[in-house]
Legacy VTK file of the C-alpha trace (Angstrom):
# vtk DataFile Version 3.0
C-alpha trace
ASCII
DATASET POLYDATA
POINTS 121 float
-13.858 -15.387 15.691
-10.624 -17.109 14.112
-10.527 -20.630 14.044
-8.513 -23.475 15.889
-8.346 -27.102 16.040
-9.315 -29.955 18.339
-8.626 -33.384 18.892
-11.757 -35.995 17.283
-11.255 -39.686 18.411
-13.189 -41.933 15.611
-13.997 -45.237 16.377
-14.269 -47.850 13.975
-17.280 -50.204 13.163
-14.944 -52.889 11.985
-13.525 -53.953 15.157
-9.803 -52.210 14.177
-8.231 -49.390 16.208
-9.660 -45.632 16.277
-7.858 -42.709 15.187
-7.613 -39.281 16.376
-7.502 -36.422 14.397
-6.693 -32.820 14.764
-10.073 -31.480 12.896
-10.885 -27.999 12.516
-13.499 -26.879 14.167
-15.764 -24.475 11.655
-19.550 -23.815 12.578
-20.319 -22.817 9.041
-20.127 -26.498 8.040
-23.442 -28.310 8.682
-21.337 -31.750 8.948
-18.374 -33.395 10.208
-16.072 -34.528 7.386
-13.000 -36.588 7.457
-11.068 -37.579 4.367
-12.649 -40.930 2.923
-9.782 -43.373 3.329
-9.987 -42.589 7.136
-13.272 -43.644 6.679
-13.231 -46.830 4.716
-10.028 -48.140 7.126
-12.272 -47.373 10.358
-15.290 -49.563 8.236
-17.959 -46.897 7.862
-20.083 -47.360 4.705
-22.202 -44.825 3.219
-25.625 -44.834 3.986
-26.551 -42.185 1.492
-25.152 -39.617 -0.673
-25.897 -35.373 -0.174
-25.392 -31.728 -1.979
-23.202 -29.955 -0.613
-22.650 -26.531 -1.037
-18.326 -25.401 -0.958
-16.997 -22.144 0.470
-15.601 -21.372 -3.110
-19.723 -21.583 -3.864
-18.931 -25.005 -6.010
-21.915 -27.713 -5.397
-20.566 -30.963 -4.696
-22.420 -34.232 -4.063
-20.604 -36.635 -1.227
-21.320 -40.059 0.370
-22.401 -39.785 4.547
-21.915 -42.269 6.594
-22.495 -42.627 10.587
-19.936 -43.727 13.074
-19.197 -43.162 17.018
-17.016 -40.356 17.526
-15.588 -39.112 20.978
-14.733 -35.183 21.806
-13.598 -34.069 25.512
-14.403 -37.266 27.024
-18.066 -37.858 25.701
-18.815 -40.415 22.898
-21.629 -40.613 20.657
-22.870 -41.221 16.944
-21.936 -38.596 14.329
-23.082 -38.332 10.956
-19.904 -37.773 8.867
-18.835 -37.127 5.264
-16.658 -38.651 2.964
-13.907 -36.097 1.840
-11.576 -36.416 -0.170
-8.184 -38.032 0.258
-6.110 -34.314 1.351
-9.032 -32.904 2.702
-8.707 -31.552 6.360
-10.569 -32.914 8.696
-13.619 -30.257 10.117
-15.860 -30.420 12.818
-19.813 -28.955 11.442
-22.308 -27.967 13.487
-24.380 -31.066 13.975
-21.768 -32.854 15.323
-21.349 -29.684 18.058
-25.049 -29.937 18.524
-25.295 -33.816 19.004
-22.167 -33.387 21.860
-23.810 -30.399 23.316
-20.948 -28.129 22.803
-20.752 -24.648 22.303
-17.649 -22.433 20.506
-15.278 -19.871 23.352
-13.931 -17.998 20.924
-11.713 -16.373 23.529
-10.352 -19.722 24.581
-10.446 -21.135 21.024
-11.937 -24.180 23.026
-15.295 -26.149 23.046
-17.257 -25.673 26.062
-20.413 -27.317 27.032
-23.732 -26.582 26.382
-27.379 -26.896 27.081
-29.947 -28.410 25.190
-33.289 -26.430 24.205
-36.677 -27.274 24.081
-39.450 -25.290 22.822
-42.552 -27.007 24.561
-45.768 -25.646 24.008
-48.040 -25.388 27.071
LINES 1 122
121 0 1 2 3 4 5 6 7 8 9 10 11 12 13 14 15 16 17 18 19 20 21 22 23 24 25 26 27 28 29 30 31 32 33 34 35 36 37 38 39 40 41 42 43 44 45 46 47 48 49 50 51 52 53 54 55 56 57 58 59 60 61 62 63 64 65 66 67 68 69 70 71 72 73 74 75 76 77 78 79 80 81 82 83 84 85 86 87 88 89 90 91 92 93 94 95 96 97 98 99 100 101 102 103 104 105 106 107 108 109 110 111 112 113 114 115 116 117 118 119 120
């Protein structure tokens, strides 16, 4: 599929001024994760700490923490990791999920999406 970048806008809890990022976008991640000191200017604190599994197959435990995030227009709360200091920003899945957006791999673009249900009649 390849992979390609997109602008994240992350807005701080602190009352100081967001900042965009170019994150990749890579739907093997579970979670969104932006280096820490990003984090800690924009005032997010870590509400709990997770395992992590890394592509080189390393575990790695890292703090999460939740802030409001906006992508193409649309805001809304994102749970977010703590990485480290030269760490590229990445876009997971459950941040796609949460904004309802789906990967054109043709376009290298996020595209929107519908949410399912699975009622039971």
């Amino acid at each position: 599929m390849g992979t390609f970048r997109i602008k994240i806008t992350l807005l701080p809890v602190n009352g100081g001024s967001p900042e965009t990022v170019d994150a990749l976008v890579d739907t093997g991640s579970t979670f969104t994760s932006v280096p820490g000191p990003v984090l800690e200017r924009l005032g997010v604190k870590p509400h709990r700490t997770i395992q992590m599994r890394l592509a080189d197959g390393r575990a790695s435990h890292r703090p999460m923490g939740r802030l409001m995030a906006e992508i193409k227009g649309e805001r809304d709360e994102i749970l977010c990791v703590f990485g480290e200091p030269g760490d590229l920003p990445t876009i997971g899945a459950h941040t796609l999920e949460a904004f309802l957006l789906a990967v054109d791999p043709v376009k290298q673009d996020l595209i929107p999406s519908e949410a399912l249900w699975a009622s039971r009649l």
